[in-house]
NUTOR-985286 format. One record per atom (N, C-alpha, C): residue in three letters; x, y, z. Coordinates in steps of 0.001 Angstrom, whole numbers, plus 524288, in hexadecimal, padded with zeros to 5 digits. Each point is the difference from the previous one (the first is absolute). Layout:
alaXYZ ...
//
This chain:
unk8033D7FB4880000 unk7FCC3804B880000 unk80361804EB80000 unk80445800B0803AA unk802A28034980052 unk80422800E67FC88 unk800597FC587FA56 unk803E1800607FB62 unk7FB71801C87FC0D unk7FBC17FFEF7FFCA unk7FAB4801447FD5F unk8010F8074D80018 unk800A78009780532 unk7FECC8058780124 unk8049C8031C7FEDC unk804097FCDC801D3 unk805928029A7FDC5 unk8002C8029D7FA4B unk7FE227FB577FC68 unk8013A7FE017FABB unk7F9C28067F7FD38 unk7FC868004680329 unk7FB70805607FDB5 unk804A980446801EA unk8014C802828056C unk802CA803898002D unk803CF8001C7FCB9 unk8030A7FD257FE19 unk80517801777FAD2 unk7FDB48001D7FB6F unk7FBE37FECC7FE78 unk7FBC17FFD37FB78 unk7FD9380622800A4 unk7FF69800CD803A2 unk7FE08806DA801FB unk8035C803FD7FF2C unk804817FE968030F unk804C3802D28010A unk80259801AF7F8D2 unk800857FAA07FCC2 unk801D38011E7F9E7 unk7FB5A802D07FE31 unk7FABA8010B8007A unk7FA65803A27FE7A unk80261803F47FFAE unk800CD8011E806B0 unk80009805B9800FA unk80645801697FE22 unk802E77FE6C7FE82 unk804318020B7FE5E unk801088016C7F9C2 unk7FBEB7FC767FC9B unk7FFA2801247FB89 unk7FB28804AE7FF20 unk7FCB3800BD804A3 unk7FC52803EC7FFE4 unk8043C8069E80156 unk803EA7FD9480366 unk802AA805908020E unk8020F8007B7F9AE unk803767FDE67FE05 unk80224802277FC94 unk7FE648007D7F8E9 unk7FA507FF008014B unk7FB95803567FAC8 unk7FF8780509804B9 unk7FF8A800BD80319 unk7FFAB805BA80083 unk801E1803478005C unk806837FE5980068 unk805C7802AF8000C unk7FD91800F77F9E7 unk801F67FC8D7FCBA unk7FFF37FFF47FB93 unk7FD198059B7FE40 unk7FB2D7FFD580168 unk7FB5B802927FED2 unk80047806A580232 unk802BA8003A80287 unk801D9803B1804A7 unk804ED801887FCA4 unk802467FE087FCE2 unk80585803167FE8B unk7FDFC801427F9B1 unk7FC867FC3E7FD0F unk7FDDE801557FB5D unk7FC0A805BE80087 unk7FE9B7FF80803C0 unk7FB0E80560800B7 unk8058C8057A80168 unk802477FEDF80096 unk8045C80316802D0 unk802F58033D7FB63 unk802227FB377FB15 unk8010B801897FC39 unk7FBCC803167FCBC unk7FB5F7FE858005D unk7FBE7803647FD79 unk7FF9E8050B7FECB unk7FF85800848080C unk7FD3980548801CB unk80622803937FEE6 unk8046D7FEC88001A unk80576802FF7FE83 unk7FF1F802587F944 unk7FCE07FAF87FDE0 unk7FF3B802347F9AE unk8046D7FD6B7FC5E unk801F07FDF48032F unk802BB7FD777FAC1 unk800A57FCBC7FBAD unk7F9997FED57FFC2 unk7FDAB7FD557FC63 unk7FC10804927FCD2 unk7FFCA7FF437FBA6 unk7FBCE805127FE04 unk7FAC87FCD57FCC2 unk7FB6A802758000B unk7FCE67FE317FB9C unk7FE807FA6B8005C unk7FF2A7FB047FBC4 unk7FEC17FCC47FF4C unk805297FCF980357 unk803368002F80169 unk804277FAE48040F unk7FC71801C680476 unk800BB806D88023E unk7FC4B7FD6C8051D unk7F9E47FE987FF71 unk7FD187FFDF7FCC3 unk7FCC57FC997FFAB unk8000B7FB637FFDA unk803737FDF27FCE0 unk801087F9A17FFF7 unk8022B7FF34807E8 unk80337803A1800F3 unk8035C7FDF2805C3 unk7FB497FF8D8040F unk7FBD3802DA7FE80 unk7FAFB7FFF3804FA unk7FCD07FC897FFD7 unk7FFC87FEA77FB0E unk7FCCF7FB8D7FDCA unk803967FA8780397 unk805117FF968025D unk803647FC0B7FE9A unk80008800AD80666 unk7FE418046C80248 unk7FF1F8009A80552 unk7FBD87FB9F8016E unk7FAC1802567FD27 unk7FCC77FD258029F unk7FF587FB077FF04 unk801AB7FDAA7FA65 unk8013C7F9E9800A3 unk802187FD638051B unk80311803A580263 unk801997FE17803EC unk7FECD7FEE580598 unk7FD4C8047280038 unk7FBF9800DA803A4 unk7FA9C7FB737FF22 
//
């Protein structure tokens, strides 16, 4: 029982770590945005590529 429960928390633990880093991700893409260094149709495509992610 207690290798059952182990075995969900590291199954949780790899979730939330691939959840932290779509939002780094997401957090440094919005970052590049709002600076502008994308113009026109790329940052359209890059927001579009946001919320896929989301």
């Amino acid at each position: 029982n207690n290798s059952w429960r182990n075995r969900d928390n590291r199954s949780r633990k790899k979730k939330m770590l691939k959840l932290e880093f779509c939002l780094q991700e997401t957090r440094s893409q919005t970052r590049k945005l709002t600076r502008g260094e994308q113009k026109g149709e790329r940052r359209h495509i890059e927001i579009k590529e946001i919320r896929d992610l989301v």
